[in-house]
C-alpha positions in Angstrom: -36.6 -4.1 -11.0 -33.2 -4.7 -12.4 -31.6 -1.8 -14.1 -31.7 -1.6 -17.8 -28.6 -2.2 -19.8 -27.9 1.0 -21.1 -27.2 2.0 -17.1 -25.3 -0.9 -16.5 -23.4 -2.5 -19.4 -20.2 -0.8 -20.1 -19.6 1.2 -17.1 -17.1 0.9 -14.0 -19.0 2.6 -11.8 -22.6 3.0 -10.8 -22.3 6.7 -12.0 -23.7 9.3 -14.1 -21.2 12.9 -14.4 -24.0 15.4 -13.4 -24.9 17.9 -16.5 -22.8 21.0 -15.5 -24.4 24.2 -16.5 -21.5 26.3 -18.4 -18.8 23.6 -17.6 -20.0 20.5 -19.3 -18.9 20.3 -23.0 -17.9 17.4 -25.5 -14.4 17.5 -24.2 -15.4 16.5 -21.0 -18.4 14.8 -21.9 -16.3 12.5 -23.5 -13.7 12.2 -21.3 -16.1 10.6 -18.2 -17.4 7.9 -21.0 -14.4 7.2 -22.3 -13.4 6.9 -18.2 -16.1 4.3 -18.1 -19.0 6.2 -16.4 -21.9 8.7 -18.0 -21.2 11.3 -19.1 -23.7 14.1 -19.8 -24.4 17.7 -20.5 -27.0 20.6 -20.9 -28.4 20.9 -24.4 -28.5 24.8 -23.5 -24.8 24.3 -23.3 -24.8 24.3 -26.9 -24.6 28.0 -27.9 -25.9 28.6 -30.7 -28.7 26.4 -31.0 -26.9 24.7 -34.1 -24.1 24.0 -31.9 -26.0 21.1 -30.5 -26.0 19.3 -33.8 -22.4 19.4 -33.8 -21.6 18.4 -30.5 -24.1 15.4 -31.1 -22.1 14.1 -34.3 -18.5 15.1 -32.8 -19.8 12.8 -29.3 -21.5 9.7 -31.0 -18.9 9.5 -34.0 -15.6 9.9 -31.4 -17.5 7.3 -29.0 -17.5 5.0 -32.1 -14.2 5.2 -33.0 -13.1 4.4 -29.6 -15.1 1.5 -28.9 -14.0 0.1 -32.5 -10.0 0.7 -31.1 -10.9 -0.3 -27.5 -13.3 -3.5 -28.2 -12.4 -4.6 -24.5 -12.7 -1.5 -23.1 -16.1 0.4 -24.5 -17.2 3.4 -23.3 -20.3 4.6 -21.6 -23.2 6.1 -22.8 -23.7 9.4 -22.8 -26.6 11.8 -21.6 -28.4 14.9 -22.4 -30.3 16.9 -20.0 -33.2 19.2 -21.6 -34.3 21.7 -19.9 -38.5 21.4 -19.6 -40.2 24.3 -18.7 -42.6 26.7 -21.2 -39.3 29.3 -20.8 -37.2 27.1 -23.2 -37.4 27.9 -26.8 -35.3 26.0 -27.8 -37.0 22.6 -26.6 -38.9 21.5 -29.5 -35.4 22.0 -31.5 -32.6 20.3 -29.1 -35.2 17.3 -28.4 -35.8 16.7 -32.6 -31.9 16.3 -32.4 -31.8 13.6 -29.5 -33.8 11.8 -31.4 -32.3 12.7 -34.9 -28.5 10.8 -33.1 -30.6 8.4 -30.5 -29.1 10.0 -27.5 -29.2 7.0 -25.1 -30.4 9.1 -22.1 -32.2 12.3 -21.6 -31.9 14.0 -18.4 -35.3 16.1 -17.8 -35.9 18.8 -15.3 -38.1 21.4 -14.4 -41.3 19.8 -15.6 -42.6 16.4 -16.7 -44.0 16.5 -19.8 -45.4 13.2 -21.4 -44.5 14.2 -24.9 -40.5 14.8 -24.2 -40.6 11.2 -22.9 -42.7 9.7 -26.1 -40.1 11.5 -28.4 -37.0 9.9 -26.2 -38.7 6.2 -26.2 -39.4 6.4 -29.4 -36.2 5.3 -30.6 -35.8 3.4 -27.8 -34.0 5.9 -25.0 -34.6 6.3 -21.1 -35.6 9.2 -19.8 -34.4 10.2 -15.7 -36.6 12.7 -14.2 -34.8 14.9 -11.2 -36.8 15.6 -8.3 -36.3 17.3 -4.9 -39.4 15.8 -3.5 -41.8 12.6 -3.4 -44.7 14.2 -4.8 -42.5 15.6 -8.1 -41.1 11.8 -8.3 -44.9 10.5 -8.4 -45.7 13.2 -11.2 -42.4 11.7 -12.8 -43.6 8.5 -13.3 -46.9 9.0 -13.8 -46.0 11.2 -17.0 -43.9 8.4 -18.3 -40.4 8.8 -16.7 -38.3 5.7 -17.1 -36.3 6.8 -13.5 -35.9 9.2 -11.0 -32.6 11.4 -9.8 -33.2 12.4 -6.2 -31.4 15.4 -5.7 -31.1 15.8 -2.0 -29.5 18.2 0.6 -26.2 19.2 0.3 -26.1 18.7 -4.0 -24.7 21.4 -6.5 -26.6 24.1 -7.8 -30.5 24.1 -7.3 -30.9 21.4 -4.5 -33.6 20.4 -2.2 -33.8 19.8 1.5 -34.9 16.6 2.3 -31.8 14.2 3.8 -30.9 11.6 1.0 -32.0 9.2 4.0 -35.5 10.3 3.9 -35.6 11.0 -0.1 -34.5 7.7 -1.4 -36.8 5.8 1.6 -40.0 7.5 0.3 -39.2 6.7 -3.0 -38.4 3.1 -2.4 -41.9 2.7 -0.8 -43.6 2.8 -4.1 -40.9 2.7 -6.8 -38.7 -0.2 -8.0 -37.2 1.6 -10.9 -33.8 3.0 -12.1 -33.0 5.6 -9.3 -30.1 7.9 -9.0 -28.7 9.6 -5.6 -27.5 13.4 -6.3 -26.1 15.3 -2.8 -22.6 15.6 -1.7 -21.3 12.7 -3.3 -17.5 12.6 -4.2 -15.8 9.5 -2.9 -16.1 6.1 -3.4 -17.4 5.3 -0.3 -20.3 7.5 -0.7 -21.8 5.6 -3.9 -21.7 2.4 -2.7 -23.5 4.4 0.2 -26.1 5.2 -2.0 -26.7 1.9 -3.3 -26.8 0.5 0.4 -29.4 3.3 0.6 -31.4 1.9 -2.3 -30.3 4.5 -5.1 -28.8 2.3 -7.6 -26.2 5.0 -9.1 -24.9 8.1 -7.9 -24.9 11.6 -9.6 -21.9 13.4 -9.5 -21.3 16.9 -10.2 -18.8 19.3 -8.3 -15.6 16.9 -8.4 -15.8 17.2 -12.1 -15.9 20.8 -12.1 -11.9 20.5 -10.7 -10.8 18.8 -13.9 -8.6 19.6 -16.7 -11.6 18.7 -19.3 -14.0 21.1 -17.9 -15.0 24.4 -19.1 -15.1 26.1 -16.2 -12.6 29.2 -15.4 -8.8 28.1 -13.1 -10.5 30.1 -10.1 -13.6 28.0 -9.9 -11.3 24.8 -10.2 -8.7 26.2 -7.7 -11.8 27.0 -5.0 -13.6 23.8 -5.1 -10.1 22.2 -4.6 -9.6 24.6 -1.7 -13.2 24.3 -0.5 -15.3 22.2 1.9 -18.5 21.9 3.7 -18.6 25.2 5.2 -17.7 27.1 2.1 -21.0 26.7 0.6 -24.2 28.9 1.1 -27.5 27.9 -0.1 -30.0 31.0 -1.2 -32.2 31.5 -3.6 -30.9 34.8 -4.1 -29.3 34.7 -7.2 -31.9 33.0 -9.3 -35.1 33.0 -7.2 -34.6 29.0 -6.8 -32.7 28.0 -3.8 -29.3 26.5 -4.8 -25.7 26.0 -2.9 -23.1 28.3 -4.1 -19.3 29.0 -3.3 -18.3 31.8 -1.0 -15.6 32.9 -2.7 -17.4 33.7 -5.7 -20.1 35.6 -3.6 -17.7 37.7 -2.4 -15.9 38.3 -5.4 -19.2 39.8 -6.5 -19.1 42.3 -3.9 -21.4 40.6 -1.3 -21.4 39.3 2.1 -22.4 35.4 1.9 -23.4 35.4 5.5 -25.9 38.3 4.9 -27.5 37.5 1.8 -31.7 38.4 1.6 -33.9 36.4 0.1 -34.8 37.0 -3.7 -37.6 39.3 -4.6 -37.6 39.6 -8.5 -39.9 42.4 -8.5 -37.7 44.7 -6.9 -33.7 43.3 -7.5 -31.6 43.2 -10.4 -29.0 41.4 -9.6 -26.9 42.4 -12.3 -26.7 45.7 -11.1 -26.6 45.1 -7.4 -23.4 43.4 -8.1 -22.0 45.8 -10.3 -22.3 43.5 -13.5 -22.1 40.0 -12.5 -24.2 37.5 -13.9 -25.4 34.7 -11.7 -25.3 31.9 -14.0 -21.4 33.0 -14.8 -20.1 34.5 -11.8 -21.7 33.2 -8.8 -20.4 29.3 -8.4 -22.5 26.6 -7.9 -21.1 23.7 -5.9 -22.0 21.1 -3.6 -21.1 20.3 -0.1 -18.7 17.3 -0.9 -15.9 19.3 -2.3 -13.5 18.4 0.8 -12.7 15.3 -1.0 -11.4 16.9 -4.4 -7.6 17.5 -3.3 -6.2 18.7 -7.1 -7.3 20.0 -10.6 -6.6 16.5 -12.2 -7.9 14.7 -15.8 -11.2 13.0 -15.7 -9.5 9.7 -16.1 -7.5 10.0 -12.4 -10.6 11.0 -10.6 -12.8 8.1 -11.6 -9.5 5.9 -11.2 -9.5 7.6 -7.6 -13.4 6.5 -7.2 -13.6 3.0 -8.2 -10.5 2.4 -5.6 -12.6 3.6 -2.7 -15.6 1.8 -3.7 -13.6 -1.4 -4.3 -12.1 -0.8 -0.7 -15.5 0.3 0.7 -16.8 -3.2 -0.3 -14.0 -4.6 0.9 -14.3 -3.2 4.3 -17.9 -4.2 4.4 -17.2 -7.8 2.7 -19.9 -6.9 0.0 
């Protein structure tokens, strides 16, 4: 099934900027459409809760005023994820305000919830579902997801296990729909691998963490610059979901990343056992991929860095 145009049309890469918990914000939201690829954020980014209305006008009014000064260069779409699980309050309010500005994609995770999707396609939106697992991507789409986002080994933050080889294989058996490859991907060359795969985008999360747009503190920049494959741990220690984390910032918390147990909410607070830090501040999420990121550099440069290795990629490949 070909993609639909809201994924496609006005983009330069087969990419969506993964919603970065903390990090993502207007600023940088902005700056990866403007850059010519989606950019996206988490709605419980917005702090307050009436935050979210202003970042939705500030978005959709700047994206306007560039594609009126820039009628051969528009920019992308952009994205917000929604968290959906019973644990978000705030659900009912963020998703009345997608729909309120027509956010053109909604990123769901952490349930499927038929109602969600309704509310996005009533207005004519997409929704992509992530998943770690075949059986989550059937529930997906049987609960009315427009696509998928495979989020494989070696991905940011709370990632599965299952090699993007045997992810996006299982899914292709049975699914012809918008699907997105999320694991480890930070060159060029690795999202045209994904298409050759059979994702049709990549999702791509840690390289924009080492950018001057994002909101995330110079020492989480400065280690995923300095960082690589080995540098990241995956545990579900510090949230009770498995996840891939930066050493350095498990260290600066006062603990040995080689050591750490497994989580047992019954009996840890991790707060304390760390002598205040807080896991969704302090400990670093970041994906295996990171090698590539050589310097803390605009938003503009990196995706100028990206579509030159895919360009070459295909080259090499005669695609």
């Amino acid at each position: 099934m070909a993609l639909p145009p809201i994924l496609k049309d006005k983009l330069r890469l087969p990419v969506i900027g993964s919603p970065l918990f903390i990090i993502s914000h207007p600023k940088l939201t902005l700056a990866q459409c403007k850059a010519g690829v989606i950019g996206a954020f988490p709605a419980l980014n917005a702090r307050p809760e009436s935050q979210l209305d202003e970042w939705l006008a500030e978005i959709t009014e700047e994206l306007a005023r560039h594609d009126a000064a820039h009628p051969d260069r528009p920019a992308a779409p952009f994205a917000v994820n929604q968290i959906v699980h019973m644990s978000n309050k705030r659900l009912e309010h963020d998703l009345s305000l997608c729909v309120k500005y027509k956010v053109p994609v909604v990123i769901s995770s952490l349930g499927a919830v038929p109602e969600v999707n309704a509310a996005v396609h009533s207005y004519g939106g997409i929704v992509l579902h992530d998943i770690i697992n075949n059986r989550h991507a059937h529930s997906a789409i049987r609960k009315g997801a427009d696509g998928l986002i495979a989020v494989a080994s070696g991905a940011g933050g709370h990632a599965g296990t299952l090699s993007p080889f045997a992810l996006i294989q299982e899914i292709r058996e049975w699914f012809d729909g918008p699907l997105l490859l999320a694991g480890a991907i930070a060159t060029g060359g690795a999202i045209l691998a994904a298409e050759a795969m059979g994702a049709d985008m990549a999702y791509i999360g840690s390289p924009f963490i080492a950018t001057q747009e994002a909101r995330a503190s110079e020492a989480y920049k400065q280690a995923i610059v300095e960082g690589a494959a080995g540098d990241i741990v995956y545990s579900n220690y510090f949230t009770g979901i498995h996840g891939n984390y930066l050493k350095p910032s498990i260290v600066a918390a006062g603990m040995d990343p080689d050591n750490l147990p497994p989580a047992d909410p019954s009996k840890m607070d991790f707060e304390q056992a760390t002598g205040g830090a807080k896991a969704w501040k302090d400990i670093w999420g970041s994906g295996q991929g990171i090698s590539a990121v050589k310097a803390v550099e605009p938003v503009e440069k990196l995706v100028d860095r990206l579509e030159a290795e895919y360009k070459a990629a295909r080259a090499r490949l005669a695609l």
